[in-house]
C-alpha positions as CSV (number, residue, x, y, z in Angstrom):
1,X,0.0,0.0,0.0
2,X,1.1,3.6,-1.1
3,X,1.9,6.2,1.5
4,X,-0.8,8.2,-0.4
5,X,-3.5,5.8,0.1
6,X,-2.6,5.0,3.5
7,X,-3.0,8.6,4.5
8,X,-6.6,8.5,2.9
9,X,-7.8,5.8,4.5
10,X,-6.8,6.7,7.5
11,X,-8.4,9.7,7.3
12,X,-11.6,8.3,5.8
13,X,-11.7,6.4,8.9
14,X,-11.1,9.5,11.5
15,X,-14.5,11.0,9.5
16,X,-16.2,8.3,10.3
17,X,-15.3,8.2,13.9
18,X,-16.1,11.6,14.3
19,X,-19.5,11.7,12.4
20,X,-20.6,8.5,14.1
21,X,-20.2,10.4,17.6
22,X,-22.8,12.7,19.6
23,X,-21.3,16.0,17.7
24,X,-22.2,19.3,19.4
25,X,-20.8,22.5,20.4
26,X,-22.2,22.3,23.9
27,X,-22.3,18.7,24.3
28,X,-18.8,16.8,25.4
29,X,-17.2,14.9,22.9
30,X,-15.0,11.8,23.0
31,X,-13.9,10.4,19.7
32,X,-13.1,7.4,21.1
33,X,-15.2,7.7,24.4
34,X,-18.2,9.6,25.1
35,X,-20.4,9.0,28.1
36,X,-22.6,11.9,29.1
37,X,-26.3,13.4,29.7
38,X,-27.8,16.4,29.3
39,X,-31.1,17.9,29.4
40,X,-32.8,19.5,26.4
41,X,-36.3,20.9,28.2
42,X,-37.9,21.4,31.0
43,X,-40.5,22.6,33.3
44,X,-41.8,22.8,36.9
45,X,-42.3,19.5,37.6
46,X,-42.1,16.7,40.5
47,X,-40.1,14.1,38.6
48,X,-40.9,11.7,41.0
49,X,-44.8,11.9,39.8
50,X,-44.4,11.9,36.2
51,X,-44.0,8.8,33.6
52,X,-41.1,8.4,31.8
53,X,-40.8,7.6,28.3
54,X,-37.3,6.0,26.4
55,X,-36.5,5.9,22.6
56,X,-32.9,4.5,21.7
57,X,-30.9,4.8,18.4
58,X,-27.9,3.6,17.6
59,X,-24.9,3.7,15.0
60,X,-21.9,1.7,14.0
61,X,-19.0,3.9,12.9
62,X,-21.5,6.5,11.4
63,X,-21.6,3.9,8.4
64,X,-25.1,2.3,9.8
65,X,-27.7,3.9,11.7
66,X,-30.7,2.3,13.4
67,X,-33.5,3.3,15.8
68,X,-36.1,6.3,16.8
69,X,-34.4,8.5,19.4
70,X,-37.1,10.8,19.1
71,X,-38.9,12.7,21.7
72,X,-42.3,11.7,20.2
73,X,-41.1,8.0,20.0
74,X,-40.1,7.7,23.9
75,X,-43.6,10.1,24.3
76,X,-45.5,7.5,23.1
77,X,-43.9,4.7,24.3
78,X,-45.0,5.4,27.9
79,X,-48.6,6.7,26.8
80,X,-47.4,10.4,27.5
81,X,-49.5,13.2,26.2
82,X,-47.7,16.2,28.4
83,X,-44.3,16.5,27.9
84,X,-42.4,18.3,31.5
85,X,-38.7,17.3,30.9
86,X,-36.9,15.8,28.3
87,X,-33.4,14.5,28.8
88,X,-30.5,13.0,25.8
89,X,-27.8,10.7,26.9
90,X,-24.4,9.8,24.7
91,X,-22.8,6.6,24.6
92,X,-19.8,6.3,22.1
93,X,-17.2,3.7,22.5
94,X,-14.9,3.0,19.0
95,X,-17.3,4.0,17.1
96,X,-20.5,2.3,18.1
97,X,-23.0,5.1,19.3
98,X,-25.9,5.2,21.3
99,X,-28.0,8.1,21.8
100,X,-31.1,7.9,24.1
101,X,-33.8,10.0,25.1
102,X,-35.5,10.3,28.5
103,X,-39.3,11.6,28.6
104,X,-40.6,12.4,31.7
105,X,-44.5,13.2,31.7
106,X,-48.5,12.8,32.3
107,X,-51.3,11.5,30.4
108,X,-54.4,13.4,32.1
109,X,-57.0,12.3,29.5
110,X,-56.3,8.5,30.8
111,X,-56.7,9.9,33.5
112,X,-60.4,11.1,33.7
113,X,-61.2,8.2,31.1
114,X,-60.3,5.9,34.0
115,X,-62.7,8.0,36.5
116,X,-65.3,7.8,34.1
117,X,-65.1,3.8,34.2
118,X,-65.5,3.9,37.6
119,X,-68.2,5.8,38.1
């Protein structure tokens, strides 16, 4: 192998690293580890009184990218129809990445449906 084509594949591969990562300005960053949280919204709420919601998605050396880390996904996973806080997590070891979102809220309207059946 050329000298040449050694340098491009290894930086082909360094892009890929990097892009398969939890890229942000205001979010750490570990190319080759990356193991934080961070909240994205929130409100005045008892956390300890709300449902919480998870969606996960993952990616292999930003080549391959799988799953619904959306805030609507992890919503409606727990039956949530008030959103109070939503909180992002970052895994990233050697490329592999996975990126999950926390939903904590109510659903009010089960709520009264459920009073209605037992009245």
């Amino acid at each position: 192998m050329s000298k040449k084509a050694f340098v491009c594949v290894f930086c082909a591969l360094g892009a890929a690293l990097l892009a398969g990562g939890c890229a942000s300005a205001d979010k750490p960053l570990g190319v080759i580890f990356t193991d934080s949280s961070f909240n994205e919204q929130a409100t005045g709420a008892e956390l300890s009184q709300l449902k919480l919601g998870i969606s996960v998605a993952e990616s292999y050396f930003g080549l391959v990218g799988i799953g619904d880390c959306s805030i609507d996904t992890a919503a409606k996973n727990a039956g949530i129809t008030e959103i109070k806080y939503v909180d992002k997590a970052c895994y990233t070891i050697f490329g592999y990445t996975k990126i999950t979102t926390k939903v904590y809220g109510s659903s009010p309207e089960r709520g009264k449906d459920d009073e209605k059946k037992t009245k």
